[in-house]
PyMOL Python script that loads the backbone (N, CA, C, O; Angstrom):
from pymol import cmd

cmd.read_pdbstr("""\
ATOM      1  N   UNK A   1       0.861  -1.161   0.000  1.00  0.00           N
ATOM      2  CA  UNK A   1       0.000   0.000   0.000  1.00  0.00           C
ATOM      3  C   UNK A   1       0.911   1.229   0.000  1.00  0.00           C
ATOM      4  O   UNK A   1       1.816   1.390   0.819  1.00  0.00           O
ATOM      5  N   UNK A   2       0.611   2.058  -0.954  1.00  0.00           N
ATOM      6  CA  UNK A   2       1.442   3.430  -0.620  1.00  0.00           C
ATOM      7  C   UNK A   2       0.903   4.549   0.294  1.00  0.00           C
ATOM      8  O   UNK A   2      -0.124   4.495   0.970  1.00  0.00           O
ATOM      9  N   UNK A   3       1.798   5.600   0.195  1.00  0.00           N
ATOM     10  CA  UNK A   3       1.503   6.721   1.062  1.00  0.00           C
ATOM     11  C   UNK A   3      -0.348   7.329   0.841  1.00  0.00           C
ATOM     12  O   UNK A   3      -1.331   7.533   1.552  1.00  0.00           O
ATOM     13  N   UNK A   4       0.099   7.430  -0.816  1.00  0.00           N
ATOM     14  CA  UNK A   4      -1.658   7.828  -0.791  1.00  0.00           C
ATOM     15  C   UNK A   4      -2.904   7.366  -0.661  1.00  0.00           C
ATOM     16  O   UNK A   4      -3.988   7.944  -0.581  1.00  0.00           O
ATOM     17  N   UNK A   5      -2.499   5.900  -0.648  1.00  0.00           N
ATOM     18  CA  UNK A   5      -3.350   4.674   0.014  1.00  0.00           C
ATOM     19  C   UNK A   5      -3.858   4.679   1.139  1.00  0.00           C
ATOM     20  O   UNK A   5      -5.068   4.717   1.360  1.00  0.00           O
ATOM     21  N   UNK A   6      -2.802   4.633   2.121  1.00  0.00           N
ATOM     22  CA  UNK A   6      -2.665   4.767   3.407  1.00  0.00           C
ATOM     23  C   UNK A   6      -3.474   6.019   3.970  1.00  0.00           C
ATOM     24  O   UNK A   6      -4.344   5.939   4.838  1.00  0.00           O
ATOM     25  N   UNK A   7      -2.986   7.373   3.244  1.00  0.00           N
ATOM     26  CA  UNK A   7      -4.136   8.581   3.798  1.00  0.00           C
ATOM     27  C   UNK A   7      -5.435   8.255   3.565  1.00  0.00           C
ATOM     28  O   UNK A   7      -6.267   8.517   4.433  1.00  0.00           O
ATOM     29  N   UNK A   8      -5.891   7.518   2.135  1.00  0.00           N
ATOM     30  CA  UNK A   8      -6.960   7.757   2.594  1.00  0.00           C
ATOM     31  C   UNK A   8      -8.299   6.441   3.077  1.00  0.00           C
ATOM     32  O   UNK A   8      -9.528   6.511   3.095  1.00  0.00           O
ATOM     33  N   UNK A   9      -7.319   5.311   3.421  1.00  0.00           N
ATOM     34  CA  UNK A   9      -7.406   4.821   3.889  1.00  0.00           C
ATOM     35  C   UNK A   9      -7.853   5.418   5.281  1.00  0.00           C
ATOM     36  O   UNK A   9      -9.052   5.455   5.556  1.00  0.00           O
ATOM     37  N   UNK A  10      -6.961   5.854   6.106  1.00  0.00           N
ATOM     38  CA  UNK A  10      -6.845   6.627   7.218  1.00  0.00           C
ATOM     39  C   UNK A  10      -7.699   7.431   7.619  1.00  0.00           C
ATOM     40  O   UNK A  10      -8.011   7.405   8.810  1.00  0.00           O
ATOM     41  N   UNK A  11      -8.566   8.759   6.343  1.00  0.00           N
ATOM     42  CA  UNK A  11      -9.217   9.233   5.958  1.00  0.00           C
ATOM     43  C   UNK A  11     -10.643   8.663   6.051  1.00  0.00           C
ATOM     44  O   UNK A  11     -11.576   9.324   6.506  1.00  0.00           O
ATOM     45  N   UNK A  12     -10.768   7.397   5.596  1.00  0.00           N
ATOM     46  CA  UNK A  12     -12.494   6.998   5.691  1.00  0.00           C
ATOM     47  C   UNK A  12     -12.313   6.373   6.911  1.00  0.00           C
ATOM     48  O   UNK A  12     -13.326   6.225   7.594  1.00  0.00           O
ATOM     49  N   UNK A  13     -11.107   5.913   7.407  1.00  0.00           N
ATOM     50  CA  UNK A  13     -11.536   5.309   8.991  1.00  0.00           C
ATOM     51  C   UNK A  13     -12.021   6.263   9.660  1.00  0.00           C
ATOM     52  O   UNK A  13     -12.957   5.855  10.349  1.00  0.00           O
ATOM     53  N   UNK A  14     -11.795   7.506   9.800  1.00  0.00           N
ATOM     54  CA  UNK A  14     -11.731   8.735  10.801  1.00  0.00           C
ATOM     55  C   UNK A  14     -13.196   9.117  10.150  1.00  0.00           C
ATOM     56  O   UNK A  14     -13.894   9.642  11.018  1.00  0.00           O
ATOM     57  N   UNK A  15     -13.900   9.007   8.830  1.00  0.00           N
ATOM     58  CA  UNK A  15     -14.651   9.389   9.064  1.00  0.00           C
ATOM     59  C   UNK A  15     -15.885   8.512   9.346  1.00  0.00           C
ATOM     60  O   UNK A  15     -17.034   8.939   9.465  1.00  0.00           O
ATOM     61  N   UNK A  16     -15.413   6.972   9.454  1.00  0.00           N
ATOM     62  CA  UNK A  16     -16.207   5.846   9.687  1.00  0.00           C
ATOM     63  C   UNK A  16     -16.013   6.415  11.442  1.00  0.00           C
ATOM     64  O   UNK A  16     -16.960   7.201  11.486  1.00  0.00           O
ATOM     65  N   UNK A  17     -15.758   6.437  11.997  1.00  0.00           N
ATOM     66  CA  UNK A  17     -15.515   6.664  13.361  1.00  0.00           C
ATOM     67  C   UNK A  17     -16.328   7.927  14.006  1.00  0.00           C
ATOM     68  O   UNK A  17     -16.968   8.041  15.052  1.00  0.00           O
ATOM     69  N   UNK A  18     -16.045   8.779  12.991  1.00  0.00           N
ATOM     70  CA  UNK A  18     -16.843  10.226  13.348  1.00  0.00           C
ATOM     71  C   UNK A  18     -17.918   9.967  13.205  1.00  0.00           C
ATOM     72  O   UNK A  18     -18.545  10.217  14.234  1.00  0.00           O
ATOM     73  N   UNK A  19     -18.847   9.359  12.012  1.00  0.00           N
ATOM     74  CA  UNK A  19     -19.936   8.712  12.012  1.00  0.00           C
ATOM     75  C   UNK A  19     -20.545   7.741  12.659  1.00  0.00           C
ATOM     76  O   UNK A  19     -21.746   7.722  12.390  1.00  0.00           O
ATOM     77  N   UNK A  20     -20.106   6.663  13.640  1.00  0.00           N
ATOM     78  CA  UNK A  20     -20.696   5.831  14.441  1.00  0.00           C
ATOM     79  C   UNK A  20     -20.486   7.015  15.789  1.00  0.00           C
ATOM     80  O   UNK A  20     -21.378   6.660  16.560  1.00  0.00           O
ATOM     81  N   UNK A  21     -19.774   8.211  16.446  1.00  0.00           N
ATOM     82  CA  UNK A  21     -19.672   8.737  16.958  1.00  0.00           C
ATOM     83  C   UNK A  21     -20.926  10.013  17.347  1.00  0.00           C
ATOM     84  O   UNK A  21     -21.512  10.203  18.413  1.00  0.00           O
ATOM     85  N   UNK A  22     -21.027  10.655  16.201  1.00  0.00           N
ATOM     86  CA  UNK A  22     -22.291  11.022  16.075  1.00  0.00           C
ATOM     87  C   UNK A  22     -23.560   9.993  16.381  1.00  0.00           C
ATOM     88  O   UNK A  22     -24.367  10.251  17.274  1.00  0.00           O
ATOM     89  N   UNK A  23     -23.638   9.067  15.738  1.00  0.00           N
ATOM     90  CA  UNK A  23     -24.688   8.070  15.883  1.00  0.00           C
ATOM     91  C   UNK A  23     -25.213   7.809  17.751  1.00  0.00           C
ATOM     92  O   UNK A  23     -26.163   8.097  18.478  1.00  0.00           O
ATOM     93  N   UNK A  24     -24.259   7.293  17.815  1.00  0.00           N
ATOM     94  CA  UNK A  24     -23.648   7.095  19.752  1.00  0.00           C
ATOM     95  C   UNK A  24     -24.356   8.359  19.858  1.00  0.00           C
ATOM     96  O   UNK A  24     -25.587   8.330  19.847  1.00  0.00           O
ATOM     97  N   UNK A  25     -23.760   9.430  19.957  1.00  0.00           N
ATOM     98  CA  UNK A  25     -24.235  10.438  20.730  1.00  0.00           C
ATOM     99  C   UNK A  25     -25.746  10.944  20.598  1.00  0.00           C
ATOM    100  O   UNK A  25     -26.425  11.448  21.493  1.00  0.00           O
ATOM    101  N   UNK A  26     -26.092  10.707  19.351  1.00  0.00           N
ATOM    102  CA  UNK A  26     -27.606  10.776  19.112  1.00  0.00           C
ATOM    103  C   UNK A  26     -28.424  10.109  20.078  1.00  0.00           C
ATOM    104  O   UNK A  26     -29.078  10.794  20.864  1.00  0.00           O
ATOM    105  N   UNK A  27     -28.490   8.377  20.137  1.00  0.00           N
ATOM    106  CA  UNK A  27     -28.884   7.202  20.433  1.00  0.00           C
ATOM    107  C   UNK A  27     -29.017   7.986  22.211  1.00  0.00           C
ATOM    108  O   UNK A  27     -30.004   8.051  22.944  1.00  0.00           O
ATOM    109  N   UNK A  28     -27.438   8.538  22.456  1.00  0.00           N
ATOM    110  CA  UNK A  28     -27.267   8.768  24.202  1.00  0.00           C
ATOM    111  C   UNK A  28     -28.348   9.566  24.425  1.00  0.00           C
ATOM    112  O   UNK A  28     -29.394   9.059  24.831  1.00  0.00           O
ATOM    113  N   UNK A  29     -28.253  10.823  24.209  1.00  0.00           N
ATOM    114  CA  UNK A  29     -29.217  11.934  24.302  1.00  0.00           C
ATOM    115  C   UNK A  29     -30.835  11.538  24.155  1.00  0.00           C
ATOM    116  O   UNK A  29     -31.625  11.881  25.034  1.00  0.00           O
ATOM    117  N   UNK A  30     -31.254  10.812  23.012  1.00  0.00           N
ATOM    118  CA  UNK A  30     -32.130  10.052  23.294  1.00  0.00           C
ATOM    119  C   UNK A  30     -32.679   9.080  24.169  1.00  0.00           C
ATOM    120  O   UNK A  30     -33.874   9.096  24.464  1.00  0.00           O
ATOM    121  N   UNK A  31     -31.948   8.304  24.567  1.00  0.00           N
ATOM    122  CA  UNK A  31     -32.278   7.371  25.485  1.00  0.00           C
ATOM    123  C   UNK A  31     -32.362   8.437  27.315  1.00  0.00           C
ATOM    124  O   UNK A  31     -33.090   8.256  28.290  1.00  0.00           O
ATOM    125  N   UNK A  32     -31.386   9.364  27.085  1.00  0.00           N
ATOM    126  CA  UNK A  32     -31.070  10.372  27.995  1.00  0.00           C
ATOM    127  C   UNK A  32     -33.100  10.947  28.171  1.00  0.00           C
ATOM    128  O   UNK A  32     -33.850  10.661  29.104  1.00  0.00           O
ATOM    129  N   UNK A  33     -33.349  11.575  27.220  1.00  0.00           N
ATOM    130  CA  UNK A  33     -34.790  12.148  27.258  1.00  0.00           C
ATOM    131  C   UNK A  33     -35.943  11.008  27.544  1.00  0.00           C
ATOM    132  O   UNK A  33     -36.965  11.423  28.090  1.00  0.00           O
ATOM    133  N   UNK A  34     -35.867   9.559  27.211  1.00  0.00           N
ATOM    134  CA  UNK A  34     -36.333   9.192  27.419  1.00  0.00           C
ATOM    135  C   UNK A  34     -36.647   8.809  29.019  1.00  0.00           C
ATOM    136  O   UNK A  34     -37.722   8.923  29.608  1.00  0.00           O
ATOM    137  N   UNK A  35     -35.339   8.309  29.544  1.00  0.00           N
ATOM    138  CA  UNK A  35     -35.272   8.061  30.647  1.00  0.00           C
ATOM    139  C   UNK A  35     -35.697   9.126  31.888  1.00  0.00           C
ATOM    140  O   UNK A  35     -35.961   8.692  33.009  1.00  0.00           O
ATOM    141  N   UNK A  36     -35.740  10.713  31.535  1.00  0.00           N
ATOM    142  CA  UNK A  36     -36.130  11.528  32.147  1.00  0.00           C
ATOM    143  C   UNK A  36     -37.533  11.439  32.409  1.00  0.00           C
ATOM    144  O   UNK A  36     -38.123  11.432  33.490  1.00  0.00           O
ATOM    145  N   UNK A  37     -38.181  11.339  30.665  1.00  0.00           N
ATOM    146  CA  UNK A  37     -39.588  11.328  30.955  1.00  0.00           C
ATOM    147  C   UNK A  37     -40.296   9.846  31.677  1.00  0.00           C
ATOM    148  O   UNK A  37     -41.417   9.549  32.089  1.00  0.00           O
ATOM    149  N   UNK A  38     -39.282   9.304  31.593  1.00  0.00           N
ATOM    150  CA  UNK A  38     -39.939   7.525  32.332  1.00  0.00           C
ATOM    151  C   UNK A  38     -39.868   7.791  33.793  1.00  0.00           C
ATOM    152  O   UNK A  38     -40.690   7.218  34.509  1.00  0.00           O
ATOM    153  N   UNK A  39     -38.856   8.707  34.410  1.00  0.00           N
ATOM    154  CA  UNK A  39     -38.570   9.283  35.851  1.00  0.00           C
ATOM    155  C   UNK A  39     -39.821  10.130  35.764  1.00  0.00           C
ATOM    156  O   UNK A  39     -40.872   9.668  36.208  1.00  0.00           O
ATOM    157  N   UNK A  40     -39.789  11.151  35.306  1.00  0.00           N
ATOM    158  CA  UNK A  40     -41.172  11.552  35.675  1.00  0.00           C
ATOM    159  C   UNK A  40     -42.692  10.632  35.801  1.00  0.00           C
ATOM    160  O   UNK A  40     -43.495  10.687  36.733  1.00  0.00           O
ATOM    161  N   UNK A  41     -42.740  10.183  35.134  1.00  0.00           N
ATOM    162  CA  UNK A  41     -44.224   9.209  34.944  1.00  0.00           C
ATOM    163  C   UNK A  41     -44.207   8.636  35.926  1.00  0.00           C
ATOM    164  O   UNK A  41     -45.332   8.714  36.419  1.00  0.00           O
ATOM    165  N   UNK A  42     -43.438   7.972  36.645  1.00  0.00           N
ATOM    166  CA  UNK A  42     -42.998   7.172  37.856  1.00  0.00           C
ATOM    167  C   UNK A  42     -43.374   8.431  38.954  1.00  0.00           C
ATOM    168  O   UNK A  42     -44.387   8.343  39.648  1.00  0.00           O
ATOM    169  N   UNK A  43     -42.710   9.284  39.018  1.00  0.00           N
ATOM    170  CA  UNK A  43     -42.903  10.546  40.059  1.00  0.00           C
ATOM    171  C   UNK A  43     -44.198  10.293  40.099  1.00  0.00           C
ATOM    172  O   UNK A  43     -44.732   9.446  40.815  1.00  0.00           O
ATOM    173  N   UNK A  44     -44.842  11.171  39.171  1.00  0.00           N
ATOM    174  CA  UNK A  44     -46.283  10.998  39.012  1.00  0.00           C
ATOM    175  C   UNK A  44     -47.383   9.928  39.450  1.00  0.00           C
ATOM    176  O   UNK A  44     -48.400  10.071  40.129  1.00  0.00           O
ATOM    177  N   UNK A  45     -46.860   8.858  38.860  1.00  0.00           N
ATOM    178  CA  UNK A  45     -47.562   7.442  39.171  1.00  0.00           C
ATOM    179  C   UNK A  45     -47.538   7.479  40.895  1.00  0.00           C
ATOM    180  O   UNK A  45     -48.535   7.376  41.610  1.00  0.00           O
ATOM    181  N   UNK A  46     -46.543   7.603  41.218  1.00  0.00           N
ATOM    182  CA  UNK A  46     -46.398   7.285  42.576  1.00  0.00           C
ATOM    183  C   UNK A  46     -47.060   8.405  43.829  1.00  0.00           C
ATOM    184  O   UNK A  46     -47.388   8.251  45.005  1.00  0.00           O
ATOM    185  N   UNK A  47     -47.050   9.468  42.963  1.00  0.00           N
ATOM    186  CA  UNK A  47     -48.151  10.658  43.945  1.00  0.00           C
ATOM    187  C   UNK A  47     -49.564  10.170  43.250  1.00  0.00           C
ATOM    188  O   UNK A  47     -50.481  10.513  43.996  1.00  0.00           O
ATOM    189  N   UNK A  48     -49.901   9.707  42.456  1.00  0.00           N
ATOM    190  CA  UNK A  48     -51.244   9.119  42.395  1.00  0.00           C
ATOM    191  C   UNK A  48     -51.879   8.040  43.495  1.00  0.00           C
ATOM    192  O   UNK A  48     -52.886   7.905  44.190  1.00  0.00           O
ATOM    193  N   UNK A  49     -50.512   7.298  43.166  1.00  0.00           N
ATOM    194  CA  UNK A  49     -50.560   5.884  44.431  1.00  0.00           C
ATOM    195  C   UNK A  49     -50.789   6.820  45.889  1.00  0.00           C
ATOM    196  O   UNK A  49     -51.900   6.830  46.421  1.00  0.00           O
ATOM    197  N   UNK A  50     -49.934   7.394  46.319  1.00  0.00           N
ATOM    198  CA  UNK A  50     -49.782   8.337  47.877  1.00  0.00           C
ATOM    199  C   UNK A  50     -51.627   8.732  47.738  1.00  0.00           C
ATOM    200  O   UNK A  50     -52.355   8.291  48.627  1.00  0.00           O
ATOM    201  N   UNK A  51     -52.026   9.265  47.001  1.00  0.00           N
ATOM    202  CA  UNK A  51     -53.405  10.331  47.014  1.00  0.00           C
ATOM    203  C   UNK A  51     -54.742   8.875  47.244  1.00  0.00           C
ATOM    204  O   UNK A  51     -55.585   8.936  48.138  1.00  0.00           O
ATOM    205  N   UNK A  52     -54.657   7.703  46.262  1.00  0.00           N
ATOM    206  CA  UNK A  52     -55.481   6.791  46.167  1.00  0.00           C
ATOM    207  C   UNK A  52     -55.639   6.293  47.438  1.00  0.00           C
ATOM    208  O   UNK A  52     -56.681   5.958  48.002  1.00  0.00           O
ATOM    209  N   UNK A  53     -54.259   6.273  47.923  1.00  0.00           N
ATOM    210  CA  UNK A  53     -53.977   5.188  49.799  1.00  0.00           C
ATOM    211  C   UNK A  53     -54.735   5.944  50.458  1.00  0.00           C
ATOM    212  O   UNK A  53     -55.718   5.405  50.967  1.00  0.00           O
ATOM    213  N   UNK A  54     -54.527   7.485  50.674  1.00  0.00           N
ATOM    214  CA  UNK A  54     -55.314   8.432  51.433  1.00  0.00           C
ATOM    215  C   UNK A  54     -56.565   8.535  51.432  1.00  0.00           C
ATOM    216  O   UNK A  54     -57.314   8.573  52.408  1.00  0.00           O
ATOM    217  N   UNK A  55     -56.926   8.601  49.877  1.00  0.00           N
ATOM    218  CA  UNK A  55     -58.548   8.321  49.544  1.00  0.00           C
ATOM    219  C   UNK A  55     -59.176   7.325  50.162  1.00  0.00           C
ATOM    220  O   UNK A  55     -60.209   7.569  50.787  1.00  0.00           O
ATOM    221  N   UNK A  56     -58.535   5.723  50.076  1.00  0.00           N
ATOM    222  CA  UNK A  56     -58.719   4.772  50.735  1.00  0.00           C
ATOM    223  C   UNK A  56     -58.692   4.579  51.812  1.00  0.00           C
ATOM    224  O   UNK A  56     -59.522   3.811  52.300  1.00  0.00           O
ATOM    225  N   UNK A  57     -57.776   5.170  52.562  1.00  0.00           N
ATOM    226  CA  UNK A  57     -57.876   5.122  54.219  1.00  0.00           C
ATOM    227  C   UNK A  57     -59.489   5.795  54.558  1.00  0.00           C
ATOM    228  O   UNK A  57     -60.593   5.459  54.984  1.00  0.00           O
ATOM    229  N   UNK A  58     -58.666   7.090  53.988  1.00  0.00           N
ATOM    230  CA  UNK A  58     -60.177   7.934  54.458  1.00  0.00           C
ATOM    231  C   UNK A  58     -61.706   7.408  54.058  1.00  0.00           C
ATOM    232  O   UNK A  58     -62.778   7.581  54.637  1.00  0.00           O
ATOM    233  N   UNK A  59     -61.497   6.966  53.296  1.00  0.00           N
ATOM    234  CA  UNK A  59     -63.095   6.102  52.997  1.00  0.00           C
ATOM    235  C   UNK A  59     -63.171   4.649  53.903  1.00  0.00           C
ATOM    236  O   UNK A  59     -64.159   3.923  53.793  1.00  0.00           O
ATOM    237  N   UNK A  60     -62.378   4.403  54.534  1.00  0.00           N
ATOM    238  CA  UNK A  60     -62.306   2.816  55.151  1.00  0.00           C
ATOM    239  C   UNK A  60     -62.385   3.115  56.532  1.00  0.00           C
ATOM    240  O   UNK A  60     -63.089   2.409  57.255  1.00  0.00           O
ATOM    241  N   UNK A  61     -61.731   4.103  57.000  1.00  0.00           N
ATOM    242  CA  UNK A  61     -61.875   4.319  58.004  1.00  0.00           C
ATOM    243  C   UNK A  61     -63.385   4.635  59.148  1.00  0.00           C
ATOM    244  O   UNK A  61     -63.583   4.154  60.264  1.00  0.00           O
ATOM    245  N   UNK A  62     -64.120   5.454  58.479  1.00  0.00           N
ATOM    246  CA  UNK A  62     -65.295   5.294  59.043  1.00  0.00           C
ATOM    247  C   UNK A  62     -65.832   3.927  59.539  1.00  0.00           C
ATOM    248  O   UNK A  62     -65.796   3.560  60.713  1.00  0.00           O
ATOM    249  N   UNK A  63     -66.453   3.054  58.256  1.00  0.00           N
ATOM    250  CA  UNK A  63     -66.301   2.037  58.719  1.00  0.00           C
ATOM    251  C   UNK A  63     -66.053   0.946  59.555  1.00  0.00           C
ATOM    252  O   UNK A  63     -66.729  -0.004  59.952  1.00  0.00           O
ATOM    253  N   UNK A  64     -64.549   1.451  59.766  1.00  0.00           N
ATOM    254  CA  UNK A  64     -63.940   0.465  61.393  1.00  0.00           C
ATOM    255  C   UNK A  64     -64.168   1.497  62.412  1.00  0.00           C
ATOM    256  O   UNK A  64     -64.040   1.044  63.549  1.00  0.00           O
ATOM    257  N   UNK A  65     -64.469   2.760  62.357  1.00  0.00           N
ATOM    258  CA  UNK A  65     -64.864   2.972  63.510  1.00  0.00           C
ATOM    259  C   UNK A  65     -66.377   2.765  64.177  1.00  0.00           C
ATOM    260  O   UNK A  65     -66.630   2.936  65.370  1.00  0.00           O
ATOM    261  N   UNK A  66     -67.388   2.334  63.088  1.00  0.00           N
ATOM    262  CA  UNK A  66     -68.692   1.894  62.974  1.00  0.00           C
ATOM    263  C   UNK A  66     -69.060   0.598  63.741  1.00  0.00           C
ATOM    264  O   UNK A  66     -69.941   0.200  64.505  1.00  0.00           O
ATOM    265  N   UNK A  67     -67.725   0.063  63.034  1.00  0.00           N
ATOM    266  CA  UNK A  67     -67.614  -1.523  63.329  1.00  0.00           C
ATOM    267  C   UNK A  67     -68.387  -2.369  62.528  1.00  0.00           C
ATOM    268  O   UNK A  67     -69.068  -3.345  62.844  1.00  0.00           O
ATOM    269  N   UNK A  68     -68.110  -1.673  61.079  1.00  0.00           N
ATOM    270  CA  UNK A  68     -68.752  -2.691  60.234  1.00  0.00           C
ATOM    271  C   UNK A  68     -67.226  -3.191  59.179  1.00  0.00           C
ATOM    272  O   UNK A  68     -67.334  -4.056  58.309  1.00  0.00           O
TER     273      UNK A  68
END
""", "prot")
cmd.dss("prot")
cmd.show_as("cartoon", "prot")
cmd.util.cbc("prot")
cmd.orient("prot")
């Protein structure tokens, strides 16, 4: 292989590299936003759960103090 082989040889590796590099970083950032909004939904989900238990106590509670 000669010198000018070799560059650009050299040449599409670097830009085979820059290109799965970009890719990567796309994929990150994405999965990045996703995972935020899956943390939130969870937040959420889980102050639904907290509010339902309360609802539930408070509606159950009469009850046992009735003694039914």
């Amino acid at each position: 292989m000669n010198e000018n082989q070799t560059i650009q040889a050299l040449r599409l590796t670097i830009q085979d590299l820059s290109d799965s590099l970009t890719e990567a970083l796309a994929t990150k950032n994405l999965l990045s936003i996703q995972l935020a909004e899956a943390n939130q939904s969870i937040t959420d989900l889980q102050g639904r759960v907290r509010e339902l238990e309360t609802q539930l106590a408070e509606e159950t509670e009469p009850a046992k103090e009735k003694g039914e």
